[in-house]
Steps between C-alpha positions, in 0.01 A plus 500: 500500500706330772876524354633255655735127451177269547257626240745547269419173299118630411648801279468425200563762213320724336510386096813446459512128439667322207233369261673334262560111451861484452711745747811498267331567204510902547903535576541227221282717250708770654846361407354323141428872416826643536670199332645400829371199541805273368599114629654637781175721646435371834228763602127457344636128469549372793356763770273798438732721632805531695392753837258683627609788746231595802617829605408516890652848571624798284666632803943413483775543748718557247507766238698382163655655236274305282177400670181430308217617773382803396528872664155410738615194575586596925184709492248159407379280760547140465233281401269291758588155529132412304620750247785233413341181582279623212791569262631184637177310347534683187855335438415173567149512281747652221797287486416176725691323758907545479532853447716687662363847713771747593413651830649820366417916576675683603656271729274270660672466839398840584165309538388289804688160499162380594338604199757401250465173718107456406592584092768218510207245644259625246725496227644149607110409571454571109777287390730752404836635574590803695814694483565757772704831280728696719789693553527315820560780746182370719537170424621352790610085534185537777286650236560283195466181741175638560373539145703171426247316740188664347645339163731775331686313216742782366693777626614748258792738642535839293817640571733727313653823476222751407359446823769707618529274843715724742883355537466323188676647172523190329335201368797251621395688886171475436610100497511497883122594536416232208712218725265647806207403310620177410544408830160612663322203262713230543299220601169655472461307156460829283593519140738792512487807208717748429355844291798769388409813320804562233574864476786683389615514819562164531533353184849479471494270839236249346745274389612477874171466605385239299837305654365535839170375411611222355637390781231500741366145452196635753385764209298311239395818271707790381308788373657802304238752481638828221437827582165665393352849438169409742379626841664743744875457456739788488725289211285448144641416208671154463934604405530371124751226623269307673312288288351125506834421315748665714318390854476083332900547421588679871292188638653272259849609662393461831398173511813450245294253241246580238191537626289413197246759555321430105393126592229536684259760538249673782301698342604794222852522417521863565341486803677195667818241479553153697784328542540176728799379624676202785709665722772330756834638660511805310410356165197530313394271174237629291157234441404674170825451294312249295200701306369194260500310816325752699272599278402072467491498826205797520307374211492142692430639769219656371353201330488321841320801703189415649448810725328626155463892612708592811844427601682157402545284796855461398577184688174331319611641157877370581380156568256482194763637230672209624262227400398716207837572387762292703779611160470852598500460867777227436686812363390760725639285806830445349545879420424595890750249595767628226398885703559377786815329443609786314560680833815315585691631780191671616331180591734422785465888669147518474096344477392518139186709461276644205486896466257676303656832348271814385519768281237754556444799247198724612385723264500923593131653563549687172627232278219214574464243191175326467631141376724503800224579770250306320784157545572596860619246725482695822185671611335751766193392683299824482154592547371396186682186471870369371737797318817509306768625813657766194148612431388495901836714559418756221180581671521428867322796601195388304451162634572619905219757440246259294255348737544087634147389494448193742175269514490391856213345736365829532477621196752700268815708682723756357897574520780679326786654633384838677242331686695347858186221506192328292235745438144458403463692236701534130558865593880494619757764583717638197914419616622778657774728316834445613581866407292596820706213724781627744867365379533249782185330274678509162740284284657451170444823280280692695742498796770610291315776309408584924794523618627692180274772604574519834870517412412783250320708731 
């Protein structure tokens, strides 16, 4: 088969398709089975789930402290372009138009711009959203104008300090390379994310953090991700003083309001907190003060949805909740103004923007809990469909060796990780063992046990 841009849209993949009638009804049943689907349950309600990542590379320039790929993740190959126009296909038949695919790995710039270019068309050409995840090292102003062309719609920047950047020994110096990334998409009209991992060695500077964030009226979405026991990392176990608590006070005294992280919710408690907030000059006003309110406004909202299984078109459902229920959007409208005004001095130093704020708590390999992964709100495209990312992470080994089966116009292909192309048969390479691999090859774990060796002998 001919792996290239042009045939890409007669892929189609093998089995994996969503058969059901209603696409929220499985993260719904999901949440209704763990008792977490209250008044303010957003996921299974008004989208069928929240992310899907497309990993287009295991290979990393970077090698963190905590990093989920797994020890033969720079010994894979990455997959052909039909490979993930398949996966691609499998999202959309799952979850519809409006979700959002993370062009994740690995980091994906370590890929041809050109074919991250041809997944943001495809992606775009499905009606969904595509979010380019990276620690930005390759991603140049040049390079993100390029994917911003081809119809990139997010760019999530993952910087912190168990990335162990040389010349930085802080999070408030690892500001200067978060201002750098600012810059390169001004103008380019991408929504801008931010993704922190909270360790112990930089929890005590969250509060700080969280300041700084604030503060960037280009950043619309704050994510702080807590350390977990998964993949190759040389640090495991989460320090007892970070919990979902402590990290939603630090935050909370960052952006120096409450955050009202209980109103609304994303998915499973334990697994996820939201807060949204108005920001201007410094100051930031939280939207979800008022729970009754908010939790009217989602039920109204839900009455006047007419996108039945996939996402809500949110502008439609705005506009209909107001004929339907012109009290509660009466209301709504008068809190938002009351937030808004409620920034004061900070309207005069500053353009008012919304922020999203995340709280992410992934569960260790070891410690998996079935209601969570069964109510997950962000996903792994993998051979054999959509999988919780906790669950995916627990066994990554598994699902880079299990074969990708692809129906194209020649018949059925084959691809997992060891093989470097499509192959005609189901009979595929087992993933080499990193054990074997020179040190130069290694990271995480196995690098350290290495070296550890080599330093003993």
């Amino acid at each position: 088969m001919k792996d290239t841009a042009p045939a890409l849209t007669s892929i189609k993949p093998a089995g994996r398709k969503f058969t059901g009638t209603d696409r929220r009804a499985p993260l719904r049943g999901g949440l209704q089975g763990c008792g977490e689907y209250g008044a303010g349950q957003t996921a299974g309600r008004f989208y069928p789930i929240a992310c899907v990542a497309l990993e287009v590379t295991q290979r990393c320039n970077l090698d963190c402290t905590l990093c989920y790929l797994s020890d033969r993740a720079e010994m894979t190959y990455d997959p052909p372009l039909s490979v993930l126009f398949a996966r691609i296909a499998t999202i959309q038949s799952h979850y519809g138009p409006g979700v959002s695919v993370q062009l994740t790995g690995g980091d994906p710039t370590l890929r041809k711009v050109e074919d991250l270019e041809a997944l943001c068309r495809e992606i775009k050409r499905l009606g969904m959203r595509s979010c380019l995840m990276t620690n930005g090292i390759r991603a140049s102003r040049a390079f993100l104008t390029r994917l911003a062309a081809a119809g990139l719609d997010d760019v999530a920047f993952h910087v912190d300090l168990t990335q162990e950047r040389k010349g930085f020994a802080s999070e408030a110096e690892l500001n200067t390379v978060r201002c750098a990334y600012i810059r390169r998409t001004r103008g380019l009209g991408l929504r801008v994310l931010f993704n922190t991992t909270v360790f112990g060695g930089n929890f005590d500077e969250l509060p700080s953090l969280a300041r700084f964030l604030r503060d960037r009226p280009e950043v619309a979405f704050v994510s702080f991700q807590m350390q977990a026991d998964t993949g190759r990392g040389v640090l495991r176990e989460r320090p007892d003083a970070i919990t979902q608590d402590s990290v939603m006070r630090a935050v909370e005294a960052g952006y120096e309001t409450p955050l009202h992280f209980d109103t609304a919710a994303v998915g499973h408690s334990k697994c996820n907190r939201y807060a949204s907030v108005v920001t201007a000059g410094g100051r930031a006003v939280s939207l979800l003060s008022a729970r009754r309110l908010a939790h009217q406004v989602i039920a109204a909202l839900e009455q006047a949805d007419r996108t039945a299984d996939g996402h809500i078109d949110i502008r439609d459902g705005v506009r209909r909740m107001a004929l339907r229920h012109p009290l509660v959007a009466a209301r709504a409208g008068l809190h938002l103004l009351g937030c808004v005004l409620r920034l004061g001095r900070g309207l005069l130093r500053g353009p008012v923007r919304r922020q999203s704020v995340f709280i992410h708590n992934f569960m260790a390999a070891d410690a998996l809990e079935e209601d969570r992964c069964a109510s997950c709100v962000f996903m792994v495209a993998t051979a054999n469909g959509p999988l919780s990312m906790c669950a995916h992470n627990a066994q990554r080994d598994l699902h880079l060796a299990a074969p990708d089966q692809i129906d194209g116009p020649f018949g059925p292909s084959w691809w997992n990780a060891a093989a470097p192309r499509l192959s005609g048969t189901p009979d595929l390479p087992d993933l080499s063992d990193p054990a074997l691999a020179p040190l130069k090859r290694l990271k995480g774990q196995m690098r350290a046990l290495r070296r550890n060796r080599k330093d003993v002998s």
